[in-house]
The first five atom37 places (N, CA, C, CB, O) and aatype in JSON, in Angstrom:
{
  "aatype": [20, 20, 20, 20, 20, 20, 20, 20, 20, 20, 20, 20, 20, 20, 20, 20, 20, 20, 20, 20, 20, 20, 20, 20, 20, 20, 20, 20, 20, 20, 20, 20, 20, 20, 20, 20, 20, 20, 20, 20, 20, 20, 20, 20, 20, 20, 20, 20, 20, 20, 20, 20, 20, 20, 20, 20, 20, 20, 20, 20, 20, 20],
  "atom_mask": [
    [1, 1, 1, 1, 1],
    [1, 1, 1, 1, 1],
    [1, 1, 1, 1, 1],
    [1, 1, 1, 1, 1],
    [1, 1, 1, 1, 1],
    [1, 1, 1, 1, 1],
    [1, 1, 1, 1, 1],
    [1, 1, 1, 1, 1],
    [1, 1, 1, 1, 1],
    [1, 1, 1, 1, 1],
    [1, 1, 1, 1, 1],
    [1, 1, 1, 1, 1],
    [1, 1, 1, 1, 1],
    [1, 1, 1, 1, 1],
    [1, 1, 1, 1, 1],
    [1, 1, 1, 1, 1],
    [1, 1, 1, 1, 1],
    [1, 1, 1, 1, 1],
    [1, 1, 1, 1, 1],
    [1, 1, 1, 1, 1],
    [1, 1, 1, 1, 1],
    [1, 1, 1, 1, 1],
    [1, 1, 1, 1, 1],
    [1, 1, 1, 1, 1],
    [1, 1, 1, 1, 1],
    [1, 1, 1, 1, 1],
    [1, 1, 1, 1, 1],
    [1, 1, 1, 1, 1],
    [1, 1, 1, 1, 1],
    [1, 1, 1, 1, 1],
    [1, 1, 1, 1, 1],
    [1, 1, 1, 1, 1],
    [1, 1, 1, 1, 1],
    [1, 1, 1, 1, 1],
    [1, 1, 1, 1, 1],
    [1, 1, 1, 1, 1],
    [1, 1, 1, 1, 1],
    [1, 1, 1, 1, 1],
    [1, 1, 1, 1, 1],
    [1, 1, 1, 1, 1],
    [1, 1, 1, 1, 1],
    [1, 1, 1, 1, 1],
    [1, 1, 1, 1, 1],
    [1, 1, 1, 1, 1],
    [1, 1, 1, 1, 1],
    [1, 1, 1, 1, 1],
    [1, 1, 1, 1, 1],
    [1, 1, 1, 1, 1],
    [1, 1, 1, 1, 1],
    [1, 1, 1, 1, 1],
    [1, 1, 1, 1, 1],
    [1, 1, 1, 1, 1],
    [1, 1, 1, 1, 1],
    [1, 1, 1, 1, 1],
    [1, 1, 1, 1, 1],
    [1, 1, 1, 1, 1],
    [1, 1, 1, 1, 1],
    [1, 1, 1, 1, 1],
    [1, 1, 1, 1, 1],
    [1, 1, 1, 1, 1],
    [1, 1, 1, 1, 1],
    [1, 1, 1, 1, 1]
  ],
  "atom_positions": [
    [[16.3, 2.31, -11.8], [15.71, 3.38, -11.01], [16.13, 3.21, -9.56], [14.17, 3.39, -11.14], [16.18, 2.1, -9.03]],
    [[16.46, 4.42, -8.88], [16.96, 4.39, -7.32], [15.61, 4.2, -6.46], [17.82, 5.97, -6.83], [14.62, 4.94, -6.47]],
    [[15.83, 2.93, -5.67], [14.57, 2.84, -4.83], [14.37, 4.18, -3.7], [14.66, 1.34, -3.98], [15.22, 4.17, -2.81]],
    [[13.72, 4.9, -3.68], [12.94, 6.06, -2.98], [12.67, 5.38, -1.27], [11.2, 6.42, -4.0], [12.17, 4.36, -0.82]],
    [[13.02, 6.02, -0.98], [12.84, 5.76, 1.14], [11.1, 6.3, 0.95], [14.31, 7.48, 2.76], [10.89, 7.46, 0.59]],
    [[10.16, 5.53, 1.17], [8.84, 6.34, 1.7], [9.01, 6.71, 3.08], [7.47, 5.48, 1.64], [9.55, 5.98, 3.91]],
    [[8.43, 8.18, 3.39], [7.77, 8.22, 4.83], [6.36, 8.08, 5.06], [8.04, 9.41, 5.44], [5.52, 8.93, 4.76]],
    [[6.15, 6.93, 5.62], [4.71, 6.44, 6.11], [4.24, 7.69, 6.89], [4.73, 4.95, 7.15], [3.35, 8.44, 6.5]],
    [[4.77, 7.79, 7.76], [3.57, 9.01, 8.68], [3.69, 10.02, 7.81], [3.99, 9.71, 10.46], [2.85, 10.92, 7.78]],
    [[4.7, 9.98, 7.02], [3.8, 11.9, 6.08], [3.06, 11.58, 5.36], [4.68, 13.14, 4.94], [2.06, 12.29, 5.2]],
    [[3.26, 10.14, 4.45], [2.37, 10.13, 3.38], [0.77, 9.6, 4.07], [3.08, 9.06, 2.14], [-0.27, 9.77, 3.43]],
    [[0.78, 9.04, 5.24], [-0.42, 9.03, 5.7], [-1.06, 10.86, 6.48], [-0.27, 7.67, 6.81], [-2.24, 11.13, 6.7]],
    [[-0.48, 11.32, 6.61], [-0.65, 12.85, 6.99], [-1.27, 13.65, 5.98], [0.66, 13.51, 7.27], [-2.14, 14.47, 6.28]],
    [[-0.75, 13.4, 4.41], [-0.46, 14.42, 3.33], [-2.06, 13.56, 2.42], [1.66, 14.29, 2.41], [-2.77, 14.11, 1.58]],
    [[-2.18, 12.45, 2.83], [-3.84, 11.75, 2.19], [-4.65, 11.55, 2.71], [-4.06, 10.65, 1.69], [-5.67, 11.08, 2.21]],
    [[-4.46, 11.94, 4.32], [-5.85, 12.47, 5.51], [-5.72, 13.94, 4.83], [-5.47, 12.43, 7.77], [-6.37, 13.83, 3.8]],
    [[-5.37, 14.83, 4.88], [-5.7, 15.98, 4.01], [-5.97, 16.03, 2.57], [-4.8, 16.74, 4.13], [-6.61, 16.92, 2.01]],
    [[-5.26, 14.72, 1.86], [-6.02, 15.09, 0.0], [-7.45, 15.03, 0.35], [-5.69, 13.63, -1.6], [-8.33, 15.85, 0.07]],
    [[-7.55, 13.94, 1.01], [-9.2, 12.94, 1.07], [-10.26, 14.18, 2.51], [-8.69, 10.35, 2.13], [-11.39, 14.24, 2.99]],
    [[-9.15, 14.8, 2.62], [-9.9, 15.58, 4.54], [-10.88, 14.62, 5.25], [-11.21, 17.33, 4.37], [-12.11, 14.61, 5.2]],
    [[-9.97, 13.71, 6.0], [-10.12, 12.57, 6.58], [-9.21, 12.9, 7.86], [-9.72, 11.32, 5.63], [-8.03, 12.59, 8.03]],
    [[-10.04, 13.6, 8.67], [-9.27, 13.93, 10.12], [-8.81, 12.14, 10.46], [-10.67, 14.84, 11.66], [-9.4, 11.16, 10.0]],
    [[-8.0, 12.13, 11.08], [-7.27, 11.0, 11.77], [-6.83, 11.76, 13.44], [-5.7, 10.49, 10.66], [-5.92, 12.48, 13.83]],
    [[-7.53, 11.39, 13.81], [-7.35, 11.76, 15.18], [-5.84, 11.21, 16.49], [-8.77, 11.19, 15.63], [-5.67, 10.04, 16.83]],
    [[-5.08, 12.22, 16.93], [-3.83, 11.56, 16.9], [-3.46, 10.68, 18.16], [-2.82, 12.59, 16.7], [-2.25, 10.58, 18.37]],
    [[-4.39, 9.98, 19.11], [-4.65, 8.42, 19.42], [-4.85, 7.34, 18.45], [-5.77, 8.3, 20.13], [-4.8, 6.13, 18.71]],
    [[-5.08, 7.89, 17.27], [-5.36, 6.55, 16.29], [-4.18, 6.76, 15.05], [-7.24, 6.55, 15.52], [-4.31, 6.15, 13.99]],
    [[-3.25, 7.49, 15.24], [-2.24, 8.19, 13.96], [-1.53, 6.86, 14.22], [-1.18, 10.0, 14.16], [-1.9, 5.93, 13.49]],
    [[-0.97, 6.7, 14.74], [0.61, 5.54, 15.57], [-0.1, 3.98, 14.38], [0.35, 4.97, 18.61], [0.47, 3.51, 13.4]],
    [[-1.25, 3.62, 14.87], [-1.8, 2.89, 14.36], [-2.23, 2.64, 12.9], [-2.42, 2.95, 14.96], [-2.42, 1.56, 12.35]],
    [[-2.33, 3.89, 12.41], [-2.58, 3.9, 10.8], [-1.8, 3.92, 10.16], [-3.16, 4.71, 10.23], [-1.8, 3.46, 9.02]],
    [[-0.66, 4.61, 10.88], [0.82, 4.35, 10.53], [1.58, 3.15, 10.48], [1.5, 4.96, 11.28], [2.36, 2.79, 9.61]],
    [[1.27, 2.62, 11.44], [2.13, 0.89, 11.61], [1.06, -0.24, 10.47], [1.94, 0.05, 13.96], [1.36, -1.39, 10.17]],
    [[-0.31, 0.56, 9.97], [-1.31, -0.71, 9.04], [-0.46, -0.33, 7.57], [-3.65, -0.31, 8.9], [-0.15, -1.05, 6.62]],
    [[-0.24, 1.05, 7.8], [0.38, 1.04, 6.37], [1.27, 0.65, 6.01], [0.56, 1.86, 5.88], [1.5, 0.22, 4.89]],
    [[2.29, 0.77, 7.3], [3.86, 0.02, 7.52], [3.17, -1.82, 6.46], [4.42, -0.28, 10.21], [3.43, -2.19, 5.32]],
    [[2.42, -2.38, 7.38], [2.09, -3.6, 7.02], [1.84, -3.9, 5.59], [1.08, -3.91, 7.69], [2.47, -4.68, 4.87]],
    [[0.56, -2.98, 5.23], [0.07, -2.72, 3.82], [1.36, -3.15, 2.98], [-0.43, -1.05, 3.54], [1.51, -4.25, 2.45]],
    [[2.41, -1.93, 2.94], [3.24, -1.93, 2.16], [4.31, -2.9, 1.99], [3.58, -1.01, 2.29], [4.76, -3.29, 0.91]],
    [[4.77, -3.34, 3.41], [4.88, -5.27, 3.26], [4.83, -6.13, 2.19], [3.84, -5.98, 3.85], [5.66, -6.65, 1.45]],
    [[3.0, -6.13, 2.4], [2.16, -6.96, 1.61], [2.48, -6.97, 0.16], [0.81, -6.55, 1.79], [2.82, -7.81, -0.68]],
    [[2.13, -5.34, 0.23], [2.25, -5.15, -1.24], [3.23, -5.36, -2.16], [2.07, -4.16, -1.45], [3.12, -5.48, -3.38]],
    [[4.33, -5.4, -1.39], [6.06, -5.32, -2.02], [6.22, -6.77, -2.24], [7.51, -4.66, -0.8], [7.26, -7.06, -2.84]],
    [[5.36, -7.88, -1.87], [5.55, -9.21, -1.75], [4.76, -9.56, -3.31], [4.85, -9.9, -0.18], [5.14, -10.54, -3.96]],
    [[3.65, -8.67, -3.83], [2.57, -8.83, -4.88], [3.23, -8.34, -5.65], [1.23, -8.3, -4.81], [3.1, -8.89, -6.74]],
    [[4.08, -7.36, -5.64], [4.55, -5.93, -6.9], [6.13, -7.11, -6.99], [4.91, -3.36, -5.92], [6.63, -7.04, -8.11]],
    [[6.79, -7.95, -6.17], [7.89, -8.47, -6.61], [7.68, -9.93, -7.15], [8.85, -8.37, -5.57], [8.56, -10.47, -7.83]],
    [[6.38, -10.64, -6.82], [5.76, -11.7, -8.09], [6.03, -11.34, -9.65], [4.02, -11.74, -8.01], [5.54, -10.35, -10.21]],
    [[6.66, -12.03, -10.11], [7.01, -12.25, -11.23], [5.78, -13.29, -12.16], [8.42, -12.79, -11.0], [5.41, -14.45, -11.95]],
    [[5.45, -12.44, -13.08], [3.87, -12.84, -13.84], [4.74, -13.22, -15.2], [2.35, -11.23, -14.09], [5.22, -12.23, -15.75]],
    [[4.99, -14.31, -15.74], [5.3, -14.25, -17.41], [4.03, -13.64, -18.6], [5.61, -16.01, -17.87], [2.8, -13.55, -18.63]],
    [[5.12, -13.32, -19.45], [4.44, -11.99, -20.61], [3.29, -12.76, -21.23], [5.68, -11.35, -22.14], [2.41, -11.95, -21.52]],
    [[3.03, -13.67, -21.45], [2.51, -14.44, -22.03], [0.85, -15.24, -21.18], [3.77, -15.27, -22.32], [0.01, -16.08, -21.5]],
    [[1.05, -14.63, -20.37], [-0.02, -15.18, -19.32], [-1.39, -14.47, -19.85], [0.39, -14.69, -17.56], [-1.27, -13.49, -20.59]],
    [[-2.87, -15.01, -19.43], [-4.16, -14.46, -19.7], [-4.94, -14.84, -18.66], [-4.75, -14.85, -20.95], [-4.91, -15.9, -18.02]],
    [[-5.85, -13.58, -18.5], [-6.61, -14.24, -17.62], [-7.67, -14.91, -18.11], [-7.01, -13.49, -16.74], [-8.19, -15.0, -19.22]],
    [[-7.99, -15.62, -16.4], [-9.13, -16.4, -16.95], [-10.38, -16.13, -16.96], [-9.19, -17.39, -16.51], [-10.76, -16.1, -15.79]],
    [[-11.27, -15.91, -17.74], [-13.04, -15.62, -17.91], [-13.66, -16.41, -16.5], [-13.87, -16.54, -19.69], [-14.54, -15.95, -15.77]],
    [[-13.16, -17.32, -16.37], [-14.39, -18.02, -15.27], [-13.67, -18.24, -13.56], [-14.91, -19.97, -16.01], [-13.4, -19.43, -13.44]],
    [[-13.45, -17.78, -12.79], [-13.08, -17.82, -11.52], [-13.18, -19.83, -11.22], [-14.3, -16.61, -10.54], [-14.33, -20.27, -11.14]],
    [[-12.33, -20.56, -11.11], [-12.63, -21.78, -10.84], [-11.89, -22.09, -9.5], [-12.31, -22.65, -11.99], [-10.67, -21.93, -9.62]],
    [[-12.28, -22.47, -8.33], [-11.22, -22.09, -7.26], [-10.46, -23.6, -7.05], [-12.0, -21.4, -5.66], [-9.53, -23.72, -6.25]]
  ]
}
């Protein structure tokens, strides 16, 4: 599959309107650069490699 370019400020634009969640535009720059981050994060969790064979565990043991 061809990796897709996101645009952060539309897709934060286009889900202050799914959700109608005014974002006021002194605070846009900023919600824009958390999501920039977010998606970072996330690309670091979504490219962990989990083997097929794995289960979770019933009891949280830290």
């Amino acid at each position: 599959m061809d990796e897709q370019q996101l645009d952060l400020a539309e897709y934060v634009d286009l889900m202050a309107l799914v959700l109608d969640l005014p974002i006021p535009a002194a605070y846009r720059s900023g919600v824009v650069d958390n999501f920039a981050k977010i998606k970072a994060i996330a690309q670091i969790v979504h490219d962990f490699a989990i083997p097929e064979d794995i289960e979770a565990a019933t009891v949280f043991e830290p």
